[in-house]
Structure formats: structure tokens, C-alpha cells
VEXDREN-2710 file (C-alpha; in Angstrom, 1 decimal):
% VEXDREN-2710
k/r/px/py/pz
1/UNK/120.0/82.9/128.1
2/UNK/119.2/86.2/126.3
3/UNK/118.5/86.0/122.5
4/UNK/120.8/87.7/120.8
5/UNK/118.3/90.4/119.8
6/UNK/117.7/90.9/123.6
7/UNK/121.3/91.6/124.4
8/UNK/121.6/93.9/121.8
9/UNK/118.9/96.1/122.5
10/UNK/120.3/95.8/126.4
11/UNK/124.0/97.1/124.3
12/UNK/121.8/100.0/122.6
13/UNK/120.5/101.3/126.0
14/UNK/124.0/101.3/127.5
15/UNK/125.4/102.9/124.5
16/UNK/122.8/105.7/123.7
17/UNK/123.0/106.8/127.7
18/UNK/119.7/105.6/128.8
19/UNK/120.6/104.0/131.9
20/UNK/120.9/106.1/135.0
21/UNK/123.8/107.8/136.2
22/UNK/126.1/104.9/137.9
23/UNK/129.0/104.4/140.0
24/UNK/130.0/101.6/137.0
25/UNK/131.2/103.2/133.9
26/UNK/130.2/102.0/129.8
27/UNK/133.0/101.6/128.2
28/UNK/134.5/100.4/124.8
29/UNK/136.9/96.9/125.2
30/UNK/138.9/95.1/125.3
31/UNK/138.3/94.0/128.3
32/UNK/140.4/92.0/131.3
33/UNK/141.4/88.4/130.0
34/UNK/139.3/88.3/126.5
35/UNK/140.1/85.1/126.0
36/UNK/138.2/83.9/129.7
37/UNK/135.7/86.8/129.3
38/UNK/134.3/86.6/125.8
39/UNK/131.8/89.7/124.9
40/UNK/128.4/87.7/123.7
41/UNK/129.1/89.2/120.3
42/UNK/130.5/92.7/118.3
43/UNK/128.2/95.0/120.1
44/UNK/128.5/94.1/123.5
45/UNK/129.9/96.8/125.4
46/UNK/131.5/96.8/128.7
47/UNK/131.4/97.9/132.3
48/UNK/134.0/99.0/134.2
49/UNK/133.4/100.2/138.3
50/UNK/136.1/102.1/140.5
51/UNK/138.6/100.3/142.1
52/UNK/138.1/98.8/145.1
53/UNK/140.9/97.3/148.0
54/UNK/140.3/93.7/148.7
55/UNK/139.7/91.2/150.1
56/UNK/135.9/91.6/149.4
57/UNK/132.8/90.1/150.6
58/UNK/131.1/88.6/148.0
59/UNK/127.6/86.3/148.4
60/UNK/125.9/83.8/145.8
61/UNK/121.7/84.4/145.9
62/UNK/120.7/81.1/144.7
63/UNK/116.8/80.0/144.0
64/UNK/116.0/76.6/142.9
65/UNK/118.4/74.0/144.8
66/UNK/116.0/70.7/144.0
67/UNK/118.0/69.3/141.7
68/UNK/121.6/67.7/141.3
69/UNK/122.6/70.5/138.8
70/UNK/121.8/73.3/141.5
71/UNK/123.6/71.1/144.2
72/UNK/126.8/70.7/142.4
73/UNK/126.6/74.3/141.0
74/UNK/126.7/75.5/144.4
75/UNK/129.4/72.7/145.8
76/UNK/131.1/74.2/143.0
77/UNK/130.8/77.6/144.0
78/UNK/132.3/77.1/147.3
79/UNK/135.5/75.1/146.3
80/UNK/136.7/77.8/144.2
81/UNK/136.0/80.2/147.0
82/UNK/139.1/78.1/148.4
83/UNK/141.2/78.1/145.7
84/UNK/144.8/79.7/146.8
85/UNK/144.2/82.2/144.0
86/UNK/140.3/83.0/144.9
87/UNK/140.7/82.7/148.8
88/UNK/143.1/85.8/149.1
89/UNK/140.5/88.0/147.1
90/UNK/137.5/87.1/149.5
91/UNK/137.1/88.4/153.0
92/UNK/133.5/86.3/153.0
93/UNK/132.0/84.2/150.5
94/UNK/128.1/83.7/151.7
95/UNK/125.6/81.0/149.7
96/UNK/121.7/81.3/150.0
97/UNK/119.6/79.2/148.1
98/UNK/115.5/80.2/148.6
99/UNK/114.2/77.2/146.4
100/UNK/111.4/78.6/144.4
101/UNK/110.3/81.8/146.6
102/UNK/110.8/84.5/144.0
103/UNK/109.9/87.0/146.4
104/UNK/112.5/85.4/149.4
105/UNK/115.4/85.4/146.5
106/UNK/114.7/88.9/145.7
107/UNK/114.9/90.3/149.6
108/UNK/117.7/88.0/150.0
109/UNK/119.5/89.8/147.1
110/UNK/118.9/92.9/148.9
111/UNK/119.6/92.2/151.8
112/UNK/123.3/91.5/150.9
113/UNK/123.4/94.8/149.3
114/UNK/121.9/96.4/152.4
115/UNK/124.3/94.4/154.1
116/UNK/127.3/96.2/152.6
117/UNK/128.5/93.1/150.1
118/UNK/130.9/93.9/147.6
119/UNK/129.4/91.9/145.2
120/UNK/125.9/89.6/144.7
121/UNK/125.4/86.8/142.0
122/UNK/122.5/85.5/141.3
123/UNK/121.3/82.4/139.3
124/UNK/117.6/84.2/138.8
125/UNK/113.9/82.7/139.7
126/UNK/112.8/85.0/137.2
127/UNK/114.7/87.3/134.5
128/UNK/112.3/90.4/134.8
129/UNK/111.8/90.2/138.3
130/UNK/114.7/92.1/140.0
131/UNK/114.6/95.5/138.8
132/UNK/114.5/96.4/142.9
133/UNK/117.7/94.6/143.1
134/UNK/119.3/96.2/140.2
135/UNK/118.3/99.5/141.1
136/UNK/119.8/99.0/144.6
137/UNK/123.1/97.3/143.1
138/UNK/123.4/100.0/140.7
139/UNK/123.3/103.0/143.1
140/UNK/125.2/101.3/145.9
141/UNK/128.0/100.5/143.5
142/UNK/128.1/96.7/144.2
143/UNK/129.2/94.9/141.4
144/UNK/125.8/92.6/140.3
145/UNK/126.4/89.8/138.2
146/UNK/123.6/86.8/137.3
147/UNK/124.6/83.6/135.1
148/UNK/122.5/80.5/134.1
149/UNK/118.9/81.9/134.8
150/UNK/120.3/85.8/133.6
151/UNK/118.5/89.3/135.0
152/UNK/117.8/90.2/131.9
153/UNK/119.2/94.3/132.6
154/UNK/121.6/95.9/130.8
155/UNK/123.0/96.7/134.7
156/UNK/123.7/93.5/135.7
157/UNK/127.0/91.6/134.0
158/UNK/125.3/89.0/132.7
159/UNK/127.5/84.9/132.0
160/UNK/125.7/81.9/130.0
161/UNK/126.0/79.9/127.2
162/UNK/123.4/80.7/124.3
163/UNK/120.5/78.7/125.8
164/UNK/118.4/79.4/122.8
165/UNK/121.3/77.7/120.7
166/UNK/121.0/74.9/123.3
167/UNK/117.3/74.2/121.8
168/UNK/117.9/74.6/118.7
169/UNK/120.8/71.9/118.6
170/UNK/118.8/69.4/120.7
171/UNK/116.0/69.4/117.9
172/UNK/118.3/69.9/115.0
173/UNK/119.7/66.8/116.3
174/UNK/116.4/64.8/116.8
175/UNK/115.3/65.8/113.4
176/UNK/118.3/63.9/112.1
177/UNK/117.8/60.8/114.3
178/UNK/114.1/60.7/113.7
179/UNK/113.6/59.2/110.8
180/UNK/109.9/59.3/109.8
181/UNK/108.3/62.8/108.9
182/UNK/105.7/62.8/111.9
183/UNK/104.7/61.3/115.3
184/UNK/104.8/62.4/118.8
185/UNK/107.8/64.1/120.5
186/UNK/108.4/64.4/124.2
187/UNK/109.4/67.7/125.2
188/UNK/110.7/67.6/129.3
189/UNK/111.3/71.0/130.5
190/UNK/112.6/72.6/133.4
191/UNK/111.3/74.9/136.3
192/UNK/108.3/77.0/135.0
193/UNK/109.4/80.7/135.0
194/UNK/113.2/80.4/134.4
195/UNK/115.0/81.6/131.7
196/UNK/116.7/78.7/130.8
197/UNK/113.6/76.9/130.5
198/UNK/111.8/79.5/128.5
199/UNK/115.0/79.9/126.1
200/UNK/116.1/75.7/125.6
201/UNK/112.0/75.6/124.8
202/UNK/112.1/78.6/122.3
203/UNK/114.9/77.0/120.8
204/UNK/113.7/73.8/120.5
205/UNK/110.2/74.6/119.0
206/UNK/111.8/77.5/116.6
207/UNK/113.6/74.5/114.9
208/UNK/110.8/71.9/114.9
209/UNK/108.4/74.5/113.6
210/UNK/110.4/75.8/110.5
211/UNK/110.9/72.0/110.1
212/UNK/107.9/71.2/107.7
213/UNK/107.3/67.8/109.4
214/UNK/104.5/67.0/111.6
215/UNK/105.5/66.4/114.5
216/UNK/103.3/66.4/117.7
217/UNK/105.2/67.9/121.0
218/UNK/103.9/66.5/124.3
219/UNK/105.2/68.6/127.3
220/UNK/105.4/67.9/130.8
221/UNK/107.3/69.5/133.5
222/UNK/110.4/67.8/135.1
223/UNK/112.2/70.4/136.8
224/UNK/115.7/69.2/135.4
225/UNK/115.3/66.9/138.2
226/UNK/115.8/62.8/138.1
227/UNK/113.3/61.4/140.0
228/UNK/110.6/64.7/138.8
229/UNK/111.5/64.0/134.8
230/UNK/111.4/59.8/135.4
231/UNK/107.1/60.2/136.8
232/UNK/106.7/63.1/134.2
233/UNK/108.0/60.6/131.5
234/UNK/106.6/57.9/132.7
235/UNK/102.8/59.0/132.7
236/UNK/103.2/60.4/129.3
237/UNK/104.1/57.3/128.0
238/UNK/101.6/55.8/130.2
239/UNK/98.9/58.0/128.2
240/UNK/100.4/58.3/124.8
241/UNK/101.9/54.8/124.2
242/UNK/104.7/55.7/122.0
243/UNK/107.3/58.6/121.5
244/UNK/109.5/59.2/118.2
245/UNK/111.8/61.1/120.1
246/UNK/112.5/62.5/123.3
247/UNK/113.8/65.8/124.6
248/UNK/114.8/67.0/127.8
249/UNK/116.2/70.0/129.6
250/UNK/117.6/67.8/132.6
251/UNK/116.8/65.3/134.9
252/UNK/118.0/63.0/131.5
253/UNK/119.0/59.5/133.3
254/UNK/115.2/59.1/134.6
255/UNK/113.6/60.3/131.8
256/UNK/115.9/57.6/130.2
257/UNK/115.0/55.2/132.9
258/UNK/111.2/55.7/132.6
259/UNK/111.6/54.6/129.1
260/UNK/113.3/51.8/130.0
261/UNK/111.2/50.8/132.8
262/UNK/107.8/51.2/130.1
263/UNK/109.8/48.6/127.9
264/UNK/109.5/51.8/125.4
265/UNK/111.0/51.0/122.0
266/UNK/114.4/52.7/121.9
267/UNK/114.6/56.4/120.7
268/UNK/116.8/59.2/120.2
269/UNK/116.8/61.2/123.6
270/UNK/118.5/64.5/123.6
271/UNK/119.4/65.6/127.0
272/UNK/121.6/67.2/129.2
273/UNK/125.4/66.4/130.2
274/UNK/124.9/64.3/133.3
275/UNK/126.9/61.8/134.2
276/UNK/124.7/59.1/134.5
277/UNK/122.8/59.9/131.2
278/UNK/125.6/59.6/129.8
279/UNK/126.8/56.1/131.4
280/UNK/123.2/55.0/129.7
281/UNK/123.6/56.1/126.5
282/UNK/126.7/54.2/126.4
283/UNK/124.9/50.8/128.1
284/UNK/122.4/51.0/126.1
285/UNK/123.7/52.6/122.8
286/UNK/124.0/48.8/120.5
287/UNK/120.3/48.1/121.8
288/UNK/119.5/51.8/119.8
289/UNK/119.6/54.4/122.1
290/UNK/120.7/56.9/120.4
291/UNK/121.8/60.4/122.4
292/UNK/122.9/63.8/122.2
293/UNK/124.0/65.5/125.4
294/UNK/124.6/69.0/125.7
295/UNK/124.9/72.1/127.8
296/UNK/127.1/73.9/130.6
297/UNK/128.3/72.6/133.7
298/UNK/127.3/73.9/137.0
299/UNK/131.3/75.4/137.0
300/UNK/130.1/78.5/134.9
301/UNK/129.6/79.8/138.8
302/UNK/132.8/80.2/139.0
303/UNK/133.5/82.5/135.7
304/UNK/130.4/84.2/136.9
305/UNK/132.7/84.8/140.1
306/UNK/135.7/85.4/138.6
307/UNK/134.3/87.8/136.8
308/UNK/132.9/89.2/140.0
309/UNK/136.5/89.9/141.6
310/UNK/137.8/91.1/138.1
311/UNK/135.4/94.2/138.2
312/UNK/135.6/94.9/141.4
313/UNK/139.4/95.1/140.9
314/UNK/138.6/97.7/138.4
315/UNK/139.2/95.9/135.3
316/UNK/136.7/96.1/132.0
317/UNK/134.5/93.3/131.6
318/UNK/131.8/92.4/128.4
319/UNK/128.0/93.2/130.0
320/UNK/126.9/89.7/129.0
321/UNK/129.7/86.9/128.7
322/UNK/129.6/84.1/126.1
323/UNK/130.0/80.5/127.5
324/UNK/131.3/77.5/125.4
325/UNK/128.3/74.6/125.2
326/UNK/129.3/71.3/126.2
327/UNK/128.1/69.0/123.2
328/UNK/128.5/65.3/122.3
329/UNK/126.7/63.3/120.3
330/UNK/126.1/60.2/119.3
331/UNK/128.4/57.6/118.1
332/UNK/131.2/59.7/119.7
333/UNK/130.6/59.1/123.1
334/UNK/134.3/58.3/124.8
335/UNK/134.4/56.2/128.3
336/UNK/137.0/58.7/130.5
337/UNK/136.7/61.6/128.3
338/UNK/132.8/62.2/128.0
339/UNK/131.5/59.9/131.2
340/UNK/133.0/58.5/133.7
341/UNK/131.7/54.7/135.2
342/UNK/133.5/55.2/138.7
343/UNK/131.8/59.0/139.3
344/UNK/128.3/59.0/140.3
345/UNK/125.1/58.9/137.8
346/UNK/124.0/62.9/139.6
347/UNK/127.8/64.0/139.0
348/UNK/128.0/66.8/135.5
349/UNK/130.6/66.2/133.5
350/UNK/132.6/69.3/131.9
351/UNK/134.3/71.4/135.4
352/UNK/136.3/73.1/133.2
353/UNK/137.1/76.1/131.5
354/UNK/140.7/75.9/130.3
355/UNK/140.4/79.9/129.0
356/UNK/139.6/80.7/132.5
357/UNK/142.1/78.2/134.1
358/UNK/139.3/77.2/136.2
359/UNK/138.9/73.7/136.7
360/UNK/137.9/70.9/139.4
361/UNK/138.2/67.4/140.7
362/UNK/135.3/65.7/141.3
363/UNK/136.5/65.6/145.0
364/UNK/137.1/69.1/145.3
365/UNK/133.5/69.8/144.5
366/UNK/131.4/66.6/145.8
367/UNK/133.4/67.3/149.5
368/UNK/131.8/70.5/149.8
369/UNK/128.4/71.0/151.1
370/UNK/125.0/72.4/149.5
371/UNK/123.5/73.9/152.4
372/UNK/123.5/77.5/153.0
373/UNK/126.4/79.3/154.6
END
């Protein structure tokens, strides 16, 4: 996500008229349903376009799709798109996921806004990279709106949790568990070039660093993905023998497999809010596993189109939207509240956003398909 310094220097530009005339308006809130679309903080402003008569067409521009997060996010996408409520508002609902072509997302983007769409989101590759596509949004008048991996533009309506904050929990939590003052710490991140991964690892090294213990950070790549993080983890501890802690971006139940697989004396592993992860940390928990498991499910695409249909109906909405963080630690893990034995390891737990009345089944989403549409 943005830092908070980012947004408000995106706020500034918006605010002092530095942006280029626009078909969307900058104007002061509230906004349409504050308590679903909450403004990042006090100086967010918000947009507001012209009115437009529905139903719309609307299309998700996805990137990376090789993990279960992605898969989900998009199954996700397309059972709200068949919500009673959300069905009547869309004339076409279109998903294209590019995997990690940055160039093939960004024409893809454009092309739906060639293509006369009423409305693109985007879960970014990159969050400097679409200036072509915001231009194009922006004087076509289709509403533009990235979540997860954000465009980082004050143009774009931007919905996430704080990502940064996401970091900075995992390592404020690790500190805690971790009781010796030094030692090596494995640091699993994401897909090199996404925002996400650049803000959890900002996050996570602005705590350790201002720590004043000596900690050693080993990093390695696992592309929030299971099987990627489980051989990242496992030749790390093949090399370095022995971890004081572990943290990882995604991909949590193999990283927490590799460990267990090595015979790896038991750690405090902070990861993310899979299913499965979670189902381990419970297994495992009396043994010494210790874990903290945090983030945002894959149903933030939904808010992200919600608020999609909101603008184009005319109604205000914050430039950048502030996300709850789905967080529980250890020993407060609850079988039927937090994980659930009977749903699958790659399912993510947390579908819904009460604020938002948006919420899911597990067979609402896992009947749907990932491929593109």
C-alpha cells in the first residue's frame, strides 16, 4: 500500500490543482457510505465523476495469478459480479489476468478503455508503471480504480489495507516471540516489483532496524506462493542451519511445512491468513509453534468494485480507501472463527466486510472459475 506520506502528497496535488483538467471532479466529503468507504486518513480528498445510466461494463485487469491468493481474489471477483444487488448494475463484467507481463497488463488496461468500459480495476504489476493508463482513464472519463498492488496516482481511486502497517506488525510481533537479542531471521517475500512486497518489506525492516538487536535477515523470494515459499525455505535452512524466526508475506503453510520437513526446531512464524497456515499453527501450536497471521482477504476486490459502481453512479468517494487488517495471533487462535478444518489448506479466511455488507460462502467463491473471461 501507499505510505502515508505518499498518499498525502498524492492529496496535496489534488488539492493545490495540479492534476489536469478531468471529467472526475476533487471534491471535499463526506463521501457515499463512509462507514464502507473509509478516506485513508483527514486529508484524503475525494473524487466525484458525472453520472452515468447503468448497467455498466466494467473489467478487472489482473497480473500475477500464480498463487492461491490471486486465484481466490479473482473467484471472488466474479461471485459478486452475481450478487442480485451487483448483477443489475453490470451490463458486462470481464477478468484478464497477464501473469507477470507488465507490459501485457498495461495494453490490456487500455485496451478496455479503448474498448469503451465504464470502468477498469487493476491489482498493479507495478505502482509507477501505468501513467499511459491513467492518462487514458482520466481523459476518457472511465472511472479507474487499483486495490492490493495500488497505481500509485492521485487519478486513480486507490483500496488497501496499510501494507506498511502489515510489516511493521509482523516484526513487532517476532520481536516479542523471539526471545534472544540476535540470530538469523527468515524474511519470505513476495513477487519482486509489487507494491505489496516492497511496502510488507519496508515495514518489516523499519521495525527490526530501530530495534537495537542484532538480528541477521536472510531473504529469499517465494512469490506468496506454497509450493515457491516451501523450496525457498527449504534451501535457506538447508544453507543456514537454523532460523530464530520466520517471516513471510504468503505462501505461509509451506514455508511452515519446509520447516517441518528440515526437522527445524520450532519458531515463531509470522505469516499470512491462509487457511491452512492457520490449521498448522493450531496442529502444531503445544509442540511450540508459535504464529501470528495477518492481512486482507482476496474479498477487498469486491470493495474495490463496489466502489467502482458507486462513482460511476455519481456519488463522492475517498481517493485512496482504508481497509481493516485481518490479524490473529498467537494463543488466540479459535477452530470455526479463525480456521476452518473442513475448508481447504489454499482457502483465505476473512470474506467479509460487514461495513460493506459484502460477504461470501466459501461455495460461492470456490464454484467460480479463475480463468479469464
Amino acid at each position: 500500500m501507499l505510505h502515508r506520506n505518499r498518499i498525502a502528497v498524492a492529496a496535496g496535488l489534488l488539492a493545490a490543482g495540479f492534476a489536469l483538467a478531468a471529467p472526475f471532479k476533487v471534491v471535499s466529503g463526506p463521501g457515499v457510505e463512509p462507514a464502507c468507504f473509509k478516506p485513508w486518513d483527514a486529508k484524503t480528498q475525494y473524487m466525484q465523476w458525472e453520472a452515468k445510466k447503468g448497467p455498466y461494463r466494467i473489467a478487472l485487469a489482473n497480473g500475477f495469478v500464480g498463487n492461491t491468493w490471486r486465484i481466490q481474489m479473482i473467484k471472488t471477483a466474479k461471485a459478486y459480479a452475481e450478487q442480485p444487488g451487483v448483477k443489475a448494475d453490470l451490463k458486462e463484467f470481464k477478468v484478464v489476468s497477464t501473469g507477470e507481463d507488465l507490459p501485457a497488463q498495461i495494453a490490456a488496461a487500455n485496451n478496455f478503455i479503448d474498448s469503451g468500459y465504464d470502468a477498469v480495476i487493476v491489482n498493479a504489476l507495478n505502482p509507477a508503471a501505468f501513467t499511459p493508463v491513467v492518462k487514458k482513464a482520466k481523459a476518457a472519463g472511465v472511472v479507474l480504480v487499483s486495490f492490493d498492488n495500488v497505481i500509485e496516482s492521485p487519478d486513480n481511486v486507490i483500496v488497501n489495507v496499510d501494507q506498511v502497517d502489515l510489516g511493521r506488525v509482523a516484526a513487532q510481533w517476532l520481536l516479542k516471540e523471539i526471545k534472544a537479542d540476535g540470530g538469523k531471521i527468515l524474511e519470505v517475500r513476495g513477487v519482486t516489483g509489487n507494491s505489496v512486497d516492497r511496502d510488507r518489506h519496508e515495514g518489516f525492516r523499519e521495525v527490526l532496524n530501530k530495534s537495537g538487536k542484532k538480528f541477521e535477515v536472510v531473504e529469499v523470494v517465494g512469490k506468496w506462493d506454497d509450493g515457491t515459499g516451501q523450496k525457498a525455505t527449504a534451501d535457506a535452512i538447508a544453507v543456514h542451519k537454523k532460523f530464530a524466526g520466520i517471516y513471510t508475506q504468503g505462501g505461509s503453510a509451506g514455508v511452515v511445512r519446509a520447516m517441518l520437513d528440515a526437522k527445524h526446531p520450532m519458531i515463531p512464524v509470522s505469516g499470512e491468513t491462509e487457511n491452512g497456515f492457520r490449521k498448522l499453527c493450531d496442529q502444531y501450536a503445544a509442540q511450540g509453534l508459535h504464529c501470528s497471521s495477518a492481512g486482507t482477504g482476496p474479498a477487498q476486490v469486491a470493495v474495490a468494485m463496489k466502489a467502482a459502481i458507486a462513482a460511476l453512479k455519481g456519488g463522492k468517494v475517498p481517493q485512496a480507501i482504508s481497509l481493516p487488517k485481518s490479524l490473529v495471533e498467537y494463543p488466540n487462535l479459535k477452530k470455526g472463527t479463525d480456521f476452518y478444518p473442513e475448508l481447504a489448506d489454499n482457502f483465505f479466511v476473512g470474506n467479509s466486510f460487514d461495513a460493506c455488507k459484502i460477504g461470501f460462502t466459501a461455495e460461492e467463491i470456490m464454484g467460480k472459475s479463475e480463468a479469464n473471461q
